[in-house]
C-alpha positions in Angstrom: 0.0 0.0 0.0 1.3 3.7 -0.8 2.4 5.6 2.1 -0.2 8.6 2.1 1.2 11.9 2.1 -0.4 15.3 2.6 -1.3 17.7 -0.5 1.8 20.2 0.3 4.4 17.4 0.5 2.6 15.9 -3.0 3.2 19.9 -4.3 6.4 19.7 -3.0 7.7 16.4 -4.9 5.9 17.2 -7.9 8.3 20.2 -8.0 11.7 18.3 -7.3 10.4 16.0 -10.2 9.4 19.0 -12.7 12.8 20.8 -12.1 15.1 17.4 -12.2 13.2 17.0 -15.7 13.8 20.5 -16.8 17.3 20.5 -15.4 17.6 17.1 -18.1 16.1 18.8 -21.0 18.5 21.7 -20.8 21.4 19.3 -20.5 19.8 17.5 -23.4 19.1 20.8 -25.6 20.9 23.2 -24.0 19.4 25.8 -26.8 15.9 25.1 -25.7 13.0 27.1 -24.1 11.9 24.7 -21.4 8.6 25.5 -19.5 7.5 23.2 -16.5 4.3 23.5 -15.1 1.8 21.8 -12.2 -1.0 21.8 -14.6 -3.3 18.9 -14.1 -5.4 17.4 -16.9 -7.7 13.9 -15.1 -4.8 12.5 -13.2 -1.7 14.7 -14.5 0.9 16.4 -11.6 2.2 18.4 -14.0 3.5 19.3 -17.9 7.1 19.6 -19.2 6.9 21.3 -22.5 10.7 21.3 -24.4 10.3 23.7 -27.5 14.1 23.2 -29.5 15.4 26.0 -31.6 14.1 25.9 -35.2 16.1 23.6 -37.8 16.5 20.8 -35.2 17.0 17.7 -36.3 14.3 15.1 -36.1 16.3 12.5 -35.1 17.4 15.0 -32.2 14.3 15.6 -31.1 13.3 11.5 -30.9 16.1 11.5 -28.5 15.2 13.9 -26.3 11.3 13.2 -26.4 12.8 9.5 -25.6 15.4 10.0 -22.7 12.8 12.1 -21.2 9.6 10.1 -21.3 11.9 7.2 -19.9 12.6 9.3 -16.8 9.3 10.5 -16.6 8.0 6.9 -17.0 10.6 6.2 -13.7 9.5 8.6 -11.6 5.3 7.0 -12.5 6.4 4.0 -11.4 8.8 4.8 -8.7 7.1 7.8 -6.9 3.5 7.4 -8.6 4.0 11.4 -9.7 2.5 11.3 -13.3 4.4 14.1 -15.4 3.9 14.1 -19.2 6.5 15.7 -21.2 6.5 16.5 -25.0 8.9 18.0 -27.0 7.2 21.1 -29.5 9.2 21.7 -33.2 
């Protein structure tokens, strides 16, 4: 069974995960706009949106919209903090 938490500890590591993600992206592209947000759609804690300079490669983007869904997917599983990420050309 989950370990409960209250709603300002959930705000709280919703916001480590949405800065460790953007902190990732700009590594990834350093050249990108990266916006993270606690937006919540049905059962959503929050949005990473990755918008790469124009010209990039599409292969370029697949790997970042990869490597970053795989973390996001990590923290789902590990921490149960849904994040979706997509990457905007």
């Amino acid at each position: 069974m989950a370990k409960s938490i209250s709603s300002s500890e959930r705000r709280i590591l919703v916001d480590k995960y949405l800065t460790e993600l953007s902190l990732l992206a700009q590594r990834l592209c350093p050249e990108a706009r990266i916006e993270a947000t606690m937006e919540g759609f049905e059962d959503e804690d929050g949005h990473v949106r990755i918008y790469p300079p124009a010209g990039m490669k599409e292969k370029e983007i697949e790997e970042i919209e990869g490597k970053i869904a795989d973390r996001c997917v990590d923290i789902l599983v590990g921490e149960g903090v849904f994040i979706c990420s997509a990457v905007y050309d």
